[in-house]
N, C-alpha and C positions, 0 to 999 in steps of 0.2 A: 608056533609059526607066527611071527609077524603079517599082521592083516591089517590092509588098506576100508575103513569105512568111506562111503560116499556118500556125503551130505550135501550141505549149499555150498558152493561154490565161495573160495575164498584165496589171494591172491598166494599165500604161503601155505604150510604145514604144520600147524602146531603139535608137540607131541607131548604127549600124558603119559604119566607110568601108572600100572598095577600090580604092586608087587613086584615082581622082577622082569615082567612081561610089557614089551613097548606096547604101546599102540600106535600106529600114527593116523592122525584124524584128516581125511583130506577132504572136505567140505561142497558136495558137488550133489549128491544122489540119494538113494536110501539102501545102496548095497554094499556085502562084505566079500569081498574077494582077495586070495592072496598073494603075494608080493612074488613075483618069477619072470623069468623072459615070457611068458604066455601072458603076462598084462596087454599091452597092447591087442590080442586076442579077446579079452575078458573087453576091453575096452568096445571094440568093434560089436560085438553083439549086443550089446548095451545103447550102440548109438553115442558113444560120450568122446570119443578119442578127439573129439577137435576141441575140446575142451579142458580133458585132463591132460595135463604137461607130465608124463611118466618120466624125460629127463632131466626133470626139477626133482625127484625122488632121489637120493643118492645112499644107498647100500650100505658105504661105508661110514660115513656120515651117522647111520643108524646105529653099527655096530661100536664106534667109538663115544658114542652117547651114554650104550648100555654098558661100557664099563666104565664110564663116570659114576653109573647109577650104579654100580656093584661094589666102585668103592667108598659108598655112602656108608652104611654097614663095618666094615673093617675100620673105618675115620673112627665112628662112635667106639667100635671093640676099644680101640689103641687110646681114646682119650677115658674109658671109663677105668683104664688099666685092670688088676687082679679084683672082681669081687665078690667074687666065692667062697665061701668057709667065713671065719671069723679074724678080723682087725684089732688090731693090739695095739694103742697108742698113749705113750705118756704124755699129758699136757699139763700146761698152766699159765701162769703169765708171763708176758717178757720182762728180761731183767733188770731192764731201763726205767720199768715204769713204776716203781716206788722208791722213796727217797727218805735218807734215814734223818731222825729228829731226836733231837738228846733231851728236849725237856719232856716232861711225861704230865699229863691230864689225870695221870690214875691207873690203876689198877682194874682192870673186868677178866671174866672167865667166862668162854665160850659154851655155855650149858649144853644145850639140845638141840642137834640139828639131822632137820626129819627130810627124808626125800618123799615129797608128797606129788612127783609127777605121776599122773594119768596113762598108761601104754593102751598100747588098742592092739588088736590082732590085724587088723589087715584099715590100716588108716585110710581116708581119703586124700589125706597132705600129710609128704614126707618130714613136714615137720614136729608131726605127732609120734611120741615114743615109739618103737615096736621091736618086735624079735624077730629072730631067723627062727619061726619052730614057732609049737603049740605054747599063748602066752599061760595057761591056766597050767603048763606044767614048773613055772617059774616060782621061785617063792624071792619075799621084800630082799634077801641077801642077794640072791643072784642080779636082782634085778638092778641094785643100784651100781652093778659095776658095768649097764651098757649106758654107753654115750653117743651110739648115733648107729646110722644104716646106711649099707653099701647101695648102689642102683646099679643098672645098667647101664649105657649107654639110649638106652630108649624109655629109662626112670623106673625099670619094673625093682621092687625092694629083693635085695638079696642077701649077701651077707651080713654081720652085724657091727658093729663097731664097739670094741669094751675097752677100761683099764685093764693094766697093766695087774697081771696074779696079785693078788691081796689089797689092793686099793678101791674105794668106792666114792662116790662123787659126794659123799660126806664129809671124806677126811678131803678130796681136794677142796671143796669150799672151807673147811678148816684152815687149812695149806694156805690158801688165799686171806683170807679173813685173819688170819695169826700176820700175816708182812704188813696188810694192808694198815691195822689196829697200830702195831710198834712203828711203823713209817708213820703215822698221826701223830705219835706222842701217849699211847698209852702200854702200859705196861700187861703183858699177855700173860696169863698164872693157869696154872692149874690146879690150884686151891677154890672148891667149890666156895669159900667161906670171902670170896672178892665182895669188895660195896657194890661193882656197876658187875651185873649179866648180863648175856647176850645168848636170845635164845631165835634160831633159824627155821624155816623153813626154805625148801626148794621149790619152788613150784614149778620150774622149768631147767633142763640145763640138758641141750642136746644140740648136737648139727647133722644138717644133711647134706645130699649131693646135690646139685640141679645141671643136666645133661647139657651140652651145647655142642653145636656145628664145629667148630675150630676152639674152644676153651670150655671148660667146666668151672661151675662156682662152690662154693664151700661156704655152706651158709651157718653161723656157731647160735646160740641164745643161753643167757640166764638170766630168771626170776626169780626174784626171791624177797620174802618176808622176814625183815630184820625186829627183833624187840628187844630191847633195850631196858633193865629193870636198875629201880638200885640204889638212885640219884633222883628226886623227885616223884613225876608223874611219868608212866611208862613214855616210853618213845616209841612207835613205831614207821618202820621205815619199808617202803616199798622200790629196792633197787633192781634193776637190770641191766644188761648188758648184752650187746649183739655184738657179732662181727660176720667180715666177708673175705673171701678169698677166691681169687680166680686163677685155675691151672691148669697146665695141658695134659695133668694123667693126677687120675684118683691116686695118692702116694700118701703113704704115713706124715712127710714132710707138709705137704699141704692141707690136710685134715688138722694136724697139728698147729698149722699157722694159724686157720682159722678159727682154733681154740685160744689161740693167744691175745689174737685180736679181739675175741670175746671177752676175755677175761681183764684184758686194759681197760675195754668200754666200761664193764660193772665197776672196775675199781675206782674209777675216775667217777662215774656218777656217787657212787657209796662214799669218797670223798666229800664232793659236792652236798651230799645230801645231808650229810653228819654235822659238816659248818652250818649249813641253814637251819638246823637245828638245836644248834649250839653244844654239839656234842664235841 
C-alpha cells in the first residue's frame, strides 16, 4: 500500500523510492496513514485538513511514476544484453593500424612469452581477472584462454568472456607482436638461433563491462614486459595499452572493438618506445 508520512510541512511532495515501493513524503506531522477516499477523515481527527491540500495528491500521477521506476530494471536488462553462460570472442588489432616496411633492422625470434596475470575469485574491481566458477579448479592452460567478465546490468560478475577453441592470449600477443616487429622493418624467424630475442611477459591483458543508464562502456588493457637480448646490453621495455568503447548492448561486436582499440594503443606505444630506444 502506498502511505502518506506526515512530517513538517512543506509546500510540495517529494517522492523517494524503496525498492519497488513508492513512498510519498508529505512533510506536515509525525503520522503514517493510507492513501483512500477516507483521507480527508484520517485528516479531521488529526486536526490537520486545513493544512494538508489532499487535492495536490494526484493518484495517477503516482501510479505513472511507478512504472517509470519499473522500467529502470528492464532499461539496464536490454543494455547489459545476454550475460549468462560463457562469450566467445575473437580479437586483435585493426587492420589500418600497421604499415609495411621493406628495409629490415634484422632478424629476432620471439622466445618466451609467459601470462603472468594475477586472477582472484571474487575481485573487488572488475578490472582484475576472474572466472565464472571456483578459480582453484582452473589450471595455467585453461586460464590463459579467459579475456574478460560479463556483468549485469547492475555490475554483479557473471559470465565469462574467452578466446576462441584453441587460442590463448600468448599466441594473440605473438599475433600482434609477429605484424608489429615486420611493420618496423625486422624480420620475424622461427629459428631460435636469431642474433636479437625477444622474450615477453603479460602482466595484464583483459576488459570489462561498466553498466550505464542509457550506454554501456568496454573498458580493454595490456601490460607487458618486453626484453630484448642479442644486440648489446639487454633492452627492457615496459609497454601498454588501453582502450574504450561505449555501446548500447554488451555484443561480441563491441567487446571486440574494445579489444582493438586496445590493442592500437599497445602497438603504437611499443612503436614509440622501440625508436626511443633505438631499437
Amino acid at each position: 500500500m502506498t502511505t502518506v508520512v506526515i512530517g513538517i510541512w512543506a509546500s510540495r511532495f517529494p517522492v523517494t523510492t524503496t525498492g519497488s515501493n513508492l513512498l510519498l513524503v508529505v512533510t506536515l506531522a509525525s503520522l503514517t496513514i493510507p492513501i483512500d477516499k477516507n483521507l480527508s477523515r484520517h485528516c479531521r481527527e488529526i486536526n490537520a485538513c486545513h493544512t494538508l491540500r489532499y487535492h495536490d495528491i494526484k493518484m495517477e500521477n503516482l501510479i505513472k511514476m511507478k512504472t517509470r521506476l519499473l522500467l529502470v530494471p528492464i532499461a539496464l536488462l536490454l543494455l547489459s544484453g545476454c550475460v549468462t553462460g560463457t562469450r566467445s570472442i575473437d580479437i586483435g588489432p585493426s587492420s589500418t593500424t600497421l604499415e609495411n616496411r621493406s628495409s629490415s633492422k634484422g632478424t629476432i625470434y620471439i622466445a618466451n612469452i609467459e601470462d603472468n596475470r594475477q586472477f582472484e575469485q571474487k575481485p573487488a574491481s572488475p578490472s582484475t581477472p576472474s572466472v565464472d566458477g571456483t578459480l582453484s579448479a582452473e589450471t595455467p592452460e585453461s586460464l590463459a584462454t579467459y579475456i574478460g567478465r560479463q556483468r549485469s546490468g547492475y555490475g554483479k560478475a557473471l559470465g565469462s568472456v574467452k578466446l576462441p577453441e584453441g587460442e590463448t592470449v600468448q599466441q594473440k600477443m605473438r599475433d600482434a607482436l609477429t605484424s608489429s616487429l615486420q611493420s618496423n622493418g625486422y624480420i620475424v624467424t622461427e629459428e631460435s638461433s636469431a642474433p636479437l630475442q625477444l622474450d615477453v611477459d603479460i602482466n595484464q591483458f583483459w576488459a570489462w563491462f561498466s553498466p550505464g543508464f542509457w550506454s554501456v562502456s568496454f573498458s580493454g588493457i595490456i601490460e607487458s614486459t618486453l626484453t630484448f637480448t642479442g644486440i648489446g646490453e639487454n633492452t627492457v621495455l615496459a609497454v601498454d595499452g588501453n582502450g574504450l568503447n561505449r555501446g548500447q548492448v554488451a555484443s561480441n561486436a563491441n567487446w571486440a572493438l574494445a579489444y582493438s582499440r586496445t590493442f592500437d594503443d599497445f602497438l603504437e606505444n611499443l612503436k614509440t618506445a622501440m625508436e626511443t630506444a633505438g631499437l
